[in-house]
C-alpha positions as a printed NumPy array, in Angstrom:
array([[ -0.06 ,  -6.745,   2.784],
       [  1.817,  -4.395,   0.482],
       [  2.536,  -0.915,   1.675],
       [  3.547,   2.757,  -0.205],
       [  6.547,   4.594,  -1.477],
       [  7.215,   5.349,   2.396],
       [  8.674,   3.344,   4.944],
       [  6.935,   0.364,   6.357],
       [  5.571,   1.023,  10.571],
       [  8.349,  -0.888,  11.934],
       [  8.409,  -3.478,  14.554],
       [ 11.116,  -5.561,  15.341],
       [ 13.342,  -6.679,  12.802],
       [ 12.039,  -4.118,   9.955],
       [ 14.414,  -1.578,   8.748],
       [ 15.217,   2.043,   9.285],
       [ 12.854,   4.632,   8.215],
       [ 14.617,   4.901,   4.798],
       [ 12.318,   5.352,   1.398],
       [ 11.495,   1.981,  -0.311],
       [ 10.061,   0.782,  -3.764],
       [  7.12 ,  -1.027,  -2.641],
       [  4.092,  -1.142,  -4.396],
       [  1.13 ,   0.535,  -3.41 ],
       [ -1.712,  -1.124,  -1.913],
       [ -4.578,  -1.583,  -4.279],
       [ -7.573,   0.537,  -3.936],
       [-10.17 ,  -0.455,  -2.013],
       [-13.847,  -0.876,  -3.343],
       [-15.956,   2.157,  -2.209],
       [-18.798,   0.918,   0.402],
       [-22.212,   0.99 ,  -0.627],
       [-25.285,   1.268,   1.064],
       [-27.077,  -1.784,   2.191],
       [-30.825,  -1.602,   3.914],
       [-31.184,  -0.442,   7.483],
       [-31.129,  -4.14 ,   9.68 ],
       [-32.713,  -3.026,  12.79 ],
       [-31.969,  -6.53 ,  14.14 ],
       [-28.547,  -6.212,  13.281],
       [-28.19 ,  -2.912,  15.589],
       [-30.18 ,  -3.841,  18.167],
       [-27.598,  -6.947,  18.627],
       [-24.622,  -4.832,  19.371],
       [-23.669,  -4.654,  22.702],
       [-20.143,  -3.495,  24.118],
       [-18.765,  -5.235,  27.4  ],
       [-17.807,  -1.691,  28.791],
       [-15.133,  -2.687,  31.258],
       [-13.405,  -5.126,  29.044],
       [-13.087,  -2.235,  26.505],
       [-11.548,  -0.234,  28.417],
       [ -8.91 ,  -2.796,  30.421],
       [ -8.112,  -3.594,  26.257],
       [ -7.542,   0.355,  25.793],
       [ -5.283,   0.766,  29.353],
       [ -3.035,  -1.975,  27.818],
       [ -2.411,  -0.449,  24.622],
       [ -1.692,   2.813,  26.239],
       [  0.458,   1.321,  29.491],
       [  2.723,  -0.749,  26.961],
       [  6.471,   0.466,  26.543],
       [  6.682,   2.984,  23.752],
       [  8.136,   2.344,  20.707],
       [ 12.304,   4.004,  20.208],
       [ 14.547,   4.871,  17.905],
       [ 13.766,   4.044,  13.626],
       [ 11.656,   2.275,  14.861],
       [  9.51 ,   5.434,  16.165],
       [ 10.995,   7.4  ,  13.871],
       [  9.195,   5.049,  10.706],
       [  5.609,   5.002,  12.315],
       [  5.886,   8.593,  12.769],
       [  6.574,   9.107,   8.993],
       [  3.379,   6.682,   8.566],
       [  1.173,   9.084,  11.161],
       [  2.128,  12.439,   9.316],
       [  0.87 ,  10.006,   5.679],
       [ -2.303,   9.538,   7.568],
       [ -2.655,  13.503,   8.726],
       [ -5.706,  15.201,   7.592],
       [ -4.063,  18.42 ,   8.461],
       [ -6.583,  20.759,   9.757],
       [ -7.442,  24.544,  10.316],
       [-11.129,  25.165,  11.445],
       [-10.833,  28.304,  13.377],
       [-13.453,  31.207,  13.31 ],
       [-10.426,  33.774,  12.12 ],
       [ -9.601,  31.675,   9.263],
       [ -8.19 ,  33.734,   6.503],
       [ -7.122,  32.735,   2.572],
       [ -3.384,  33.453,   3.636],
       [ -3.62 ,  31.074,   6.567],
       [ -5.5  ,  28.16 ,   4.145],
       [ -2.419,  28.644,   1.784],
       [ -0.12 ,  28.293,   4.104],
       [ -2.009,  25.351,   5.603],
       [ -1.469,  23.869,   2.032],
       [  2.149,  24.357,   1.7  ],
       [  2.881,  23.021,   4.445],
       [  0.52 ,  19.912,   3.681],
       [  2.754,  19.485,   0.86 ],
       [  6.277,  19.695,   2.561],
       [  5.467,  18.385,   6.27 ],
       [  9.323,  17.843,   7.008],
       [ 12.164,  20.038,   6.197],
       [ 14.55 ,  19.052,   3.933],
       [ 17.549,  18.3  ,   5.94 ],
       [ 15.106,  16.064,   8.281],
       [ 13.836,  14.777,   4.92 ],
       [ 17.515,  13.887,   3.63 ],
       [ 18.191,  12.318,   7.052],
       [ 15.269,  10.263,   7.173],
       [ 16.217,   9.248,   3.544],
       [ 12.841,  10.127,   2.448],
       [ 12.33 ,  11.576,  -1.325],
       [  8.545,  12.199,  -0.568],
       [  6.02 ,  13.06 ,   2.102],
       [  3.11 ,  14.689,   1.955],
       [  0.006,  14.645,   4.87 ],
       [ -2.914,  13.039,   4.016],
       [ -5.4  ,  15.641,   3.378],
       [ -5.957,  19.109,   4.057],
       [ -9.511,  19.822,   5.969],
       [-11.397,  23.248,   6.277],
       [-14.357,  25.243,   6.07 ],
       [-16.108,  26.055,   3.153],
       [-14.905,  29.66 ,   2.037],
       [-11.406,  28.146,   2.55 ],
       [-11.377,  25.664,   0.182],
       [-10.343,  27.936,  -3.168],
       [ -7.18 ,  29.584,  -1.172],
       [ -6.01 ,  25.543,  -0.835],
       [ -6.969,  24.597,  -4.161],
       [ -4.974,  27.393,  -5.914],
       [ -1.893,  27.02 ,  -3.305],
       [ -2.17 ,  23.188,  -4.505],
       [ -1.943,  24.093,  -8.407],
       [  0.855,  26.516,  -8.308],
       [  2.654,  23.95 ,  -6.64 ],
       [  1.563,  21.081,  -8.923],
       [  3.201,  17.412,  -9.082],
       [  1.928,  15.145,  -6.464],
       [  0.588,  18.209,  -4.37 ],
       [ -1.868,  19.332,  -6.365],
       [ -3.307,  15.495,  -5.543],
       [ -3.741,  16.122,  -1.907],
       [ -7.241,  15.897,  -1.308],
       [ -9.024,  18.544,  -0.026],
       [-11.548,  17.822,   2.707],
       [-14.449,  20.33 ,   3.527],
       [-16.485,  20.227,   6.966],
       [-20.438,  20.701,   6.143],
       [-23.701,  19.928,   7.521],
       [-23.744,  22.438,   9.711],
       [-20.579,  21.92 ,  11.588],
       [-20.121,  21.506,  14.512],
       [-23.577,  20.995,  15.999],
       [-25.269,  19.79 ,  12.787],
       [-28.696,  21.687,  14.031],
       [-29.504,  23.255,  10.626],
       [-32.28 ,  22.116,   8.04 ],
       [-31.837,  19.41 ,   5.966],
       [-32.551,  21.479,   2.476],
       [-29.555,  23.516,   3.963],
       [-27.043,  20.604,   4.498],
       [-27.23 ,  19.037,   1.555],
       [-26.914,  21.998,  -0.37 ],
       [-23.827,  23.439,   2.104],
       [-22.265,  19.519,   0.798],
       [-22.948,  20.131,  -3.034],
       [-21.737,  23.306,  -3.148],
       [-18.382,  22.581,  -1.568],
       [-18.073,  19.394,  -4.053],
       [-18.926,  21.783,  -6.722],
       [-16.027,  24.032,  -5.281],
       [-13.682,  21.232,  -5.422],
       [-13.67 ,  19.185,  -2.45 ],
       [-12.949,  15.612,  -2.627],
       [-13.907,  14.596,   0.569],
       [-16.412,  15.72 ,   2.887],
       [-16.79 ,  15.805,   6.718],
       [-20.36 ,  15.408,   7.741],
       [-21.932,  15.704,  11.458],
       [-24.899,  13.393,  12.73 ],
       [-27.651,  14.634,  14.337],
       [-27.106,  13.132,  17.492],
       [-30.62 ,  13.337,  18.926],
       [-31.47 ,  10.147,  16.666],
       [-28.834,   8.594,  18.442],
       [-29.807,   9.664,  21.907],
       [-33.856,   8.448,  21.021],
       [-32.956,   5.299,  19.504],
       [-34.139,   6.783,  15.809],
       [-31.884,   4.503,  13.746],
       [-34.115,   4.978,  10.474],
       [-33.522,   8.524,  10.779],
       [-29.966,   8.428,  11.132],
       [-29.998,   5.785,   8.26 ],
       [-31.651,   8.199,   5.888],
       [-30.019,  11.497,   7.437],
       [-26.238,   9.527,   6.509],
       [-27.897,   8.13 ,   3.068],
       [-28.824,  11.485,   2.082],
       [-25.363,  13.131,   2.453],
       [-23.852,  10.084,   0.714],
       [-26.198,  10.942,  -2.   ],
       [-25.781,  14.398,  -2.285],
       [-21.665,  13.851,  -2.041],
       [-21.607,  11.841,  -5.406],
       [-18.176,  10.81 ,  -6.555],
       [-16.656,  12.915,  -3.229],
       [-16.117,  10.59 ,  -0.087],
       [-18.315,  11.337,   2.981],
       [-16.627,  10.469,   6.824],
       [-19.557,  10.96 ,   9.195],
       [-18.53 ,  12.256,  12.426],
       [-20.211,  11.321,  15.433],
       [-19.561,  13.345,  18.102],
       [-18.919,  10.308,  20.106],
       [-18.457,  12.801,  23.409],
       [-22.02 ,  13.537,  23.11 ],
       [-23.376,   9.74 ,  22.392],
       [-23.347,   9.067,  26.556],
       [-21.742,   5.223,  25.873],
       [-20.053,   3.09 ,  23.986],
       [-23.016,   1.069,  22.969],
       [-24.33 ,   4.062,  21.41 ],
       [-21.005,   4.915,  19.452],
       [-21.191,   0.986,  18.221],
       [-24.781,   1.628,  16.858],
       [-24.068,   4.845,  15.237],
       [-21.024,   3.472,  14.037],
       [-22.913,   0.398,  11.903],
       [-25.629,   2.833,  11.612],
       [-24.036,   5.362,   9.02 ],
       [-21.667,   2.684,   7.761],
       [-25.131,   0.739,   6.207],
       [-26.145,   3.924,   4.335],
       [-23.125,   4.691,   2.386],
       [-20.821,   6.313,   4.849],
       [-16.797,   5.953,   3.633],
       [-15.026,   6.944,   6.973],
       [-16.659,   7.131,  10.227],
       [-14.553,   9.911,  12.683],
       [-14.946,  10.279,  16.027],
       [-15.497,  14.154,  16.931],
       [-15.526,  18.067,  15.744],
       [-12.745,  18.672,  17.857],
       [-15.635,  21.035,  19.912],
       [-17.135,  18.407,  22.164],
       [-15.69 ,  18.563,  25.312],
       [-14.66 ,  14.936,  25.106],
       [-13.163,  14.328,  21.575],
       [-11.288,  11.303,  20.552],
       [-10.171,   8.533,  23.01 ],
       [ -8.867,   5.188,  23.069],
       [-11.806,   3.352,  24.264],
       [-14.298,   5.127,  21.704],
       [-11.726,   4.314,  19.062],
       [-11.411,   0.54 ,  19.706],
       [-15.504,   0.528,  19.969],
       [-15.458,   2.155,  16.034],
       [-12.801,   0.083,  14.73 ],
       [-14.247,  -3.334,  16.246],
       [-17.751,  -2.085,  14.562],
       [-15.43 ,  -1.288,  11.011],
       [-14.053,  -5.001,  11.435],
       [-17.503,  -6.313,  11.974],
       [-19.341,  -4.332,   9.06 ],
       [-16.305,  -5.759,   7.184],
       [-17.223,  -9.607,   7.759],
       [-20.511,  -8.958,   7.319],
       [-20.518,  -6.993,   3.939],
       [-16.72 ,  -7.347,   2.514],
       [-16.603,  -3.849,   2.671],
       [-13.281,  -1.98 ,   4.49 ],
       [-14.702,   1.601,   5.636],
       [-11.398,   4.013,   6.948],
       [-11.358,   5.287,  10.744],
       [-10.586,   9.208,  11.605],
       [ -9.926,   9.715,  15.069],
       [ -9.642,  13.791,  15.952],
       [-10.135,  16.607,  18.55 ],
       [ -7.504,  16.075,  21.038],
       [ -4.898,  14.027,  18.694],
       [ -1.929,  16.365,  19.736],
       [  1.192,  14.314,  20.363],
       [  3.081,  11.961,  18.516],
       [  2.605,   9.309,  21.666],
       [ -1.311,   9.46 ,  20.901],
       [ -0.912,   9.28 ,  17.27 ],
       [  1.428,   6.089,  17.922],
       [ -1.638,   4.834,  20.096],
       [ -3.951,   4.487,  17.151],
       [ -1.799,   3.342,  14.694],
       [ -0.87 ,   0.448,  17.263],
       [ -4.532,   0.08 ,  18.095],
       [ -5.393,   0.23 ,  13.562],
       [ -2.571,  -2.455,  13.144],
       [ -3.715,  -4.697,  16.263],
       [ -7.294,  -4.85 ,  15.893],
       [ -7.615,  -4.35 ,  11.511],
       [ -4.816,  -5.395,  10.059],
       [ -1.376,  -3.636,   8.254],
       [ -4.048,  -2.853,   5.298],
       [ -5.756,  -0.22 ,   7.216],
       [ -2.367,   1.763,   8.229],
       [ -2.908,   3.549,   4.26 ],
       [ -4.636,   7.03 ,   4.142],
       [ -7.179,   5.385,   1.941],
       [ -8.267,   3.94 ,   5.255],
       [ -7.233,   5.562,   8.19 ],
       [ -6.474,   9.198,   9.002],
       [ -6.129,  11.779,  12.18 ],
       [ -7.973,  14.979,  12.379],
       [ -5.053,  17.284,  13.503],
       [ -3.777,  20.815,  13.832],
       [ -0.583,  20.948,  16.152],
       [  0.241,  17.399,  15.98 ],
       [  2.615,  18.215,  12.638],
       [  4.607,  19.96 ,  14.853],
       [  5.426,  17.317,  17.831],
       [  6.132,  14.631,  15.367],
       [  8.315,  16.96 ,  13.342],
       [ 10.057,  17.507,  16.992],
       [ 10.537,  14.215,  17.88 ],
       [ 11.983,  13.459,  13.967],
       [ 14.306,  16.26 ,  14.689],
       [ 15.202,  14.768,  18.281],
       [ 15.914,  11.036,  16.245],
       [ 18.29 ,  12.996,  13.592],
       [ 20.38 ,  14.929,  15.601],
       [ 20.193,  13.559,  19.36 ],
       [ 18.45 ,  17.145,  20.204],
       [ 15.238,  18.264,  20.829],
       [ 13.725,  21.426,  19.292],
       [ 11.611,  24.485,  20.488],
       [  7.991,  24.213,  19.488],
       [  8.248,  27.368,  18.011],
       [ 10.761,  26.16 ,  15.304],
       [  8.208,  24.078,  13.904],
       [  5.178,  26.821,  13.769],
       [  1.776,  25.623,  11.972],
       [  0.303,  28.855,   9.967]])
């Protein structure tokens, strides 16, 4: 498969994380819904202890070193759908959110690295912030003011609002300029068994998103197993969804290994079945640059080098910016940094 402007993940053999002229990858086609096949989710089932012996291998492995790390860690901050959801959220903090969205690396780590260009993937909020990022993104223009801006909605994070209220909370942040939007499932149709409801709950908010992508998040620390995630996974995928993303970041179990391996085998099976390639977002809990490694390992291993592009995979994050730009800093110059050098807004 092709890859982007920035450096290839590197395994053995591939260079050092310096910038490249490769092409980039051609654009998937956008997934559309199919009708609800009940028999098709009622034949998922997930061997629960082989899932997770596959997920303690992947995270027991040796880790990867040197440009080597250093050029997957450049690919993670690509995938970054850099985040700020708190309750205090203020325009100043959304701007700064955005600027630093734009320039993730400083620009003697950026020299070093031999790197022209990086920017993070997205840049996900609430609602009310999405104008402050917009307007930080046009006075910056150039390839920032392309960043696409991702809005949370449906009543995030527990989804418990009406459905007249949803769907308008999703067209009026798509009307605001969102590209992308961030949905949460009701997960009491999951829980019940109510697959048509979740079908026409997820076809709905595809609907009402038009031209704007839709990631459903599942709240996979409140589905009780991995069967479930698998169902809800194939569930949303068949009416419409674009991404599916494992958690708010509020449950009190967020994203793991062993849910993620359950989504992406249910991604690779919707893909044989349909043709269609639907992107992966795990987040809540994402923090360090040795769990970000884990899922691009686990993306590359189970999907293919095609679904290492932001187009199809991305990680919900807040502080992880900041150990990856530490452990860039610690390739560069042999040293590692205080956190505090590397502050998010």
């Amino acid at each position: 498969m092709t890859s982007t402007s920035t450096p290839e993940p590197a395994t053995a053999g591939q260079p050092t994380p310096r910038a490249a002229s490769h092409p980039t990858p051609a654009a998937v086609a956008r997934n559309q819904a199919c009708p609800l096949d009940l028999s098709w989710v009622h034949h998922i089932k997930v061997n629960h202890a082989a899932s997770l012996r596959r997920a303690a291998s992947m995270t027991a492995r040796r880790s990867l070193k040197k440009e080597y790390q250093a050029a997957w860690l450049v690919k993670a901050i690509q995938c970054i759908d850099l985040t700020t959801l708190s309750g205090d959220d203020t325009p100043g903090r959304a701007e700064r959110l955005a600027l630093k969205a734009a320039r993730p690396l400083r620009t003697d780590l950026m020299q070093a690295l031999g790197l022209t260009h990086l920017q993070t993937g997205a840049i996900c909020v609430y609602h009310e912030m999405i104008a402050p990022v917009k307007n930080a993104l046009a006075r910056l223009g150039g390839p920032a003011s392309q960043i696409p801006i991702a809005a949370v909605s449906t009543a995030f994070p527990a989804g418990l609002s009406s459905m007249e209220t949803k769907l308008r909370e999703i067209e009026l942040s798509v009307a605001a300029g969102a590209q992308e939007i961030d949905i949460v499932i009701t997960r009491q149709h999951v829980l019940t068994g109510n697959w048509q409801a979740l079908y026409d709950e997820m076809h709905a908010y595809r609907q009402a998103c038009g031209e704007a992508h839709v990631k459903a998040i599942l709240a996979t620390g409140d589905l009780m197993t991995l069967e479930n995630v698998a169902k809800a996974s194939m569930v949303c995928m068949m009416a419409g969804s674009d991404f599916i993303k494992t958690s708010t970041g509020k449950e009190g179990v967020n994203a793991t290994i062993p849910v993620g391996l359950t989504m992406v085998r249910a991604l690779r099976d919707y893909h044989e079945q349909t043709g269609f390639m639907i992107g992966f977002k795990p987040a809540g809990g994402v923090s360090s640059a040795k769990a970000a490694l884990q899922y691009l390992i686990l993306m590359n291993e189970e999907l293919g080098r095609r679904w290492l592009e932001p187009d199809l995979f991305r990680i919900g994050a807040s502080s992880l910016l900041t150990d990856i730009e530490r452990q860039l800093e610690h390739y560069v110059t042999g040293q590692y940094s205080a956190g505090y050098r590397h502050a998010m807004p």
